[in-house]
C-alpha positions as CSV (number, residue, x, y, z in Angstrom):
1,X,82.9,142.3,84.0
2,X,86.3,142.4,85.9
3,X,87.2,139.0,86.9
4,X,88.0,138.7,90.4
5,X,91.1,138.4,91.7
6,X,92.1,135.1,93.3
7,X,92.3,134.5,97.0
8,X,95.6,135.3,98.9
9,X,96.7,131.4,100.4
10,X,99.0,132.2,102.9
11,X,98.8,128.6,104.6
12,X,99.4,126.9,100.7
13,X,102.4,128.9,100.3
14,X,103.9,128.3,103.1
15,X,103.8,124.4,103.1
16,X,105.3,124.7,99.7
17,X,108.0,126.9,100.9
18,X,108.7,124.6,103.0
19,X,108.6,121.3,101.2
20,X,110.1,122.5,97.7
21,X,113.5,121.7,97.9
22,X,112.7,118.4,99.5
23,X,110.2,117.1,97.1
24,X,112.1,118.3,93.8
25,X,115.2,115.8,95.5
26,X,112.6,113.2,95.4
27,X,111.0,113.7,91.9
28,X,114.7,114.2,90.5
29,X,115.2,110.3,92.7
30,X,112.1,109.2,91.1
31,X,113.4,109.8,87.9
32,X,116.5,108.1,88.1
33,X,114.9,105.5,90.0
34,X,112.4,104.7,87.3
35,X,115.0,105.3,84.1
36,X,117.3,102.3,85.9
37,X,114.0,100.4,86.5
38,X,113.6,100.5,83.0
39,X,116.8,100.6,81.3
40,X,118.6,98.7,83.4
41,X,115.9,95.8,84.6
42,X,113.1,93.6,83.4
43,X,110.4,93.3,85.0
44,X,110.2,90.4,87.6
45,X,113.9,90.3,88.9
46,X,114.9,91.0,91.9
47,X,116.3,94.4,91.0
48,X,113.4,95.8,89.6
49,X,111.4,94.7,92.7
50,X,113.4,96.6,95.0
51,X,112.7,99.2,92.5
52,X,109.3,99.3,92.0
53,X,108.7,99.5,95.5
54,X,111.2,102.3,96.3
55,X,109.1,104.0,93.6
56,X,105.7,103.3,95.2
57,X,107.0,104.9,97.8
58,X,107.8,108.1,96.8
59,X,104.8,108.3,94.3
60,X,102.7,107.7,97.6
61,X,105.1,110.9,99.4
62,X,103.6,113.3,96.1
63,X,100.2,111.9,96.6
64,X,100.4,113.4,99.9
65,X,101.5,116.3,99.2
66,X,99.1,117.4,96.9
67,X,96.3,115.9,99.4
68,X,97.4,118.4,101.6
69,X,98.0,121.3,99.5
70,X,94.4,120.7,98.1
71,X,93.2,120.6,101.5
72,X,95.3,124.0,102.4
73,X,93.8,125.7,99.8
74,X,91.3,128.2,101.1
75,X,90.3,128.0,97.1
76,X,90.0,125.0,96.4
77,X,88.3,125.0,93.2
78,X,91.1,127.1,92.0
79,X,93.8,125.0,92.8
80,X,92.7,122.4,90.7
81,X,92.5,124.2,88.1
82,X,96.2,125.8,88.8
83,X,97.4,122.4,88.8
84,X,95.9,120.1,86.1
85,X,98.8,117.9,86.8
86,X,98.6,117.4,90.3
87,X,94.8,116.5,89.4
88,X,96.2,113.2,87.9
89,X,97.9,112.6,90.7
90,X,94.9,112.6,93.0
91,X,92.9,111.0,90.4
92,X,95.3,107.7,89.8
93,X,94.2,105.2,92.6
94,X,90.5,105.3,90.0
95,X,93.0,105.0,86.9
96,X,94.2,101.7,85.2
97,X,97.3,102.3,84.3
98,X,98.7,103.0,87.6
99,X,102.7,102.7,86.4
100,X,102.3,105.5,84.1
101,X,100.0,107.8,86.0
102,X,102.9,107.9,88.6
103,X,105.1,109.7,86.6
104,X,102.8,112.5,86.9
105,X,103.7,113.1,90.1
106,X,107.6,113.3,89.2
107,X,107.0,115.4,86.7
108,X,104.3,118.2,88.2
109,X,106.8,118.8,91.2
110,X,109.7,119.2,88.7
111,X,108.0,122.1,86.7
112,X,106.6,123.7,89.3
113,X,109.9,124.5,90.2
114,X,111.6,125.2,87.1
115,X,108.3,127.5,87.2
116,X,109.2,129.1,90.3
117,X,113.1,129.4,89.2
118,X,113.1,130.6,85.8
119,X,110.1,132.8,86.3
120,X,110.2,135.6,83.1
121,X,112.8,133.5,81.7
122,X,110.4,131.7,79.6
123,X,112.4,130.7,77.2
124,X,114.9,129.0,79.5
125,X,111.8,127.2,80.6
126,X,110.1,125.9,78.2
127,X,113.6,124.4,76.6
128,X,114.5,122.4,80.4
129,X,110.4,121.2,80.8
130,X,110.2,120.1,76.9
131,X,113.9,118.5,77.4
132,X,112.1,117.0,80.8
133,X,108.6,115.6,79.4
134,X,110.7,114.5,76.6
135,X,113.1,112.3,78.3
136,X,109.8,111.1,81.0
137,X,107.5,110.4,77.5
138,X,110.3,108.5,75.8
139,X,111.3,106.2,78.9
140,X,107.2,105.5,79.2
141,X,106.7,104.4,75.7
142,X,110.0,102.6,75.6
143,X,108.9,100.3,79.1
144,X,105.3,100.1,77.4
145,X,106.1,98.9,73.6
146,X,109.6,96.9,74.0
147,X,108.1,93.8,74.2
148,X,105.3,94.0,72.6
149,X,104.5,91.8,69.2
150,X,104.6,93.9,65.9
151,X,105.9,97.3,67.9
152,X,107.8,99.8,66.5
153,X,109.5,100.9,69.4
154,X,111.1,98.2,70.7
155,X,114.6,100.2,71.9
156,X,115.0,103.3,73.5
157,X,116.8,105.0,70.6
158,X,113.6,104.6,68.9
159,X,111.8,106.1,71.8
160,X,113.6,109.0,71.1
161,X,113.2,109.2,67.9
162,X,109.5,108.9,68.3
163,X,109.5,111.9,71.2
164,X,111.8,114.2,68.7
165,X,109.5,114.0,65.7
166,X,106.0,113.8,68.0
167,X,107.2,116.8,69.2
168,X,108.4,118.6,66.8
169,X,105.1,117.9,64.9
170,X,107.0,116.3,61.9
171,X,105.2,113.1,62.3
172,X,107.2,110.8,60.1
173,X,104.8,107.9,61.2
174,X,108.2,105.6,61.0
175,X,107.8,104.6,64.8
176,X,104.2,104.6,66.3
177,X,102.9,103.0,69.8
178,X,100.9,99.8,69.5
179,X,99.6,99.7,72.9
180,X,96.9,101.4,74.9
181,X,99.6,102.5,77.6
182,X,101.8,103.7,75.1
183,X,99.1,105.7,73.3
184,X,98.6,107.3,76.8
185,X,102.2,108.3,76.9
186,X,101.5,109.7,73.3
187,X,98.2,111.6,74.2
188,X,99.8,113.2,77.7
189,X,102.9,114.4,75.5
190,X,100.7,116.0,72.8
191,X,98.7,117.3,75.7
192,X,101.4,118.4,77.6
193,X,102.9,120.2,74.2
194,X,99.5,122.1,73.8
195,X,100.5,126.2,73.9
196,X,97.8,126.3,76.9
197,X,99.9,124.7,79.6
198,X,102.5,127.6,78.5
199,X,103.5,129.4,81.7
C-alpha cells in the first residue's frame, strides 16, 4: 500500500522562515552561555546566577517556539514525530533533570538548521552535528560528574576523552559517568549517534 504523502504546512513553514535566523543566534548564545556557566563558574556565585537565569530564559523562548509550531502544524501527529527532539523540549517541565533537558532545546534548533543549510551535503553534516552533540555531551557530563565522589570525569579534558571514545564506539571504559544525570548525557549521546536520526 502506497504510504500517503504528508500534509503541505504552509502556516509551519512560514513561522520557521521567519524565526530561523533568530532562534539559531539564541541556541548559538545558549551555548556559550552555558559552556561559561560551566567552565568558568560554580554553582552558587553570583556569576553563575546571572547565568543560570539568562539561560532559563532563552530555554523558556525554545519552549515556545516549538508550542507554537506544534500548534501550527495542521499534522500534528507528524510533527512529533519529525522532531523527536523538540519532543523533549515540550516534555521537560514533567522531567527531573530539568538542567540537562534544556540543552535539548539548543541543540534541536542548531541541527535543524545545519539540516536546512547543508541539505545533500550529508557528509558536511553529520561531521558539524557530531562535532556539536559532541562538544554539548562533554560540557553535560563534565557539570554532572566533577564533583562527584569516586568520578572519573572530574575535568573537562576527560569529558572529552570520554565523548571521543563513546562515540567512536571504542569504549575503553577508562572514564565512565557515576551519576544518574551523567548516564542521561551518556544515553542521549548514544541515542543521538544511532544511524536512525541520520538525515
Amino acid at each position: 500500500m502506497t504510504r500517503a504523502a504528508p500534509r503541505p504546512e504552509p502556516r509551519l513553514r512560514a513561522w520557521e522562515a521567519r524565526t530561523d535566523v533568530g532562534l539559531t543566534v539564541l541556541s548559538a548564545g545558549f551555548l556559550l552561555l552555558y559552556a561559561c556557566e560551566v567552565l568558568l563558574t560554580r554553582p552558587g556565585s553570583p556569576a553563575w546566577r546571572v547565568l543560570e537565569t539568562l539561560l532559563w530564559v532563552l530555554w523558556a523562548v525554545f519552549v515556545a517556539d516549538v508550542a507554537i509550531r506544534l500548534w501550527l502544524a495542521r499534522d500534528r501527529w507528524r510533527f512529533l514525530l519529525d522532531n523527536p527532539l523538540d519532543v523533549l523540549v515540550l516534555l521537560a517541565p514533567f522531567l527531573r533533570f530539568l538542567r540537562l533537558v534544556r540543552l535539548v532545546g539548543a541543540v534541536s534548533v542548531l541541527t535543524r538548521t545545519l539540516r536546512d543549510d547543508l541539505r545533500g551535503r550529508v557528509s558536511a553534516y553529520l561531521v558539524v552535528t557530531v562535532s556539536l552533540l559532541g562538544f554539548v555531551a562533554a560540557l553535560g557530563v563534565y557539570e554532572a560528574e566533577r564533583d562527584v565522589p569516586d568520578a572519573t570525569i572530574t575535568t573537562f579534558a576527560d569529558a572529552l576523552w570520554w565523548v571521543l571514545t563513546t562515540i567512536t564506539t571504542v569504549g575503553y571504559g577508562d572514564r565512565y559517568p557515576v551519576t544518574t544525570e551523567g548516564r542521561l548525557v551518556a544515553a542521549g549521546l548514544m541515542i543521538a549517534g544511532s544511524p536512525c536520526w541520520a538525515p
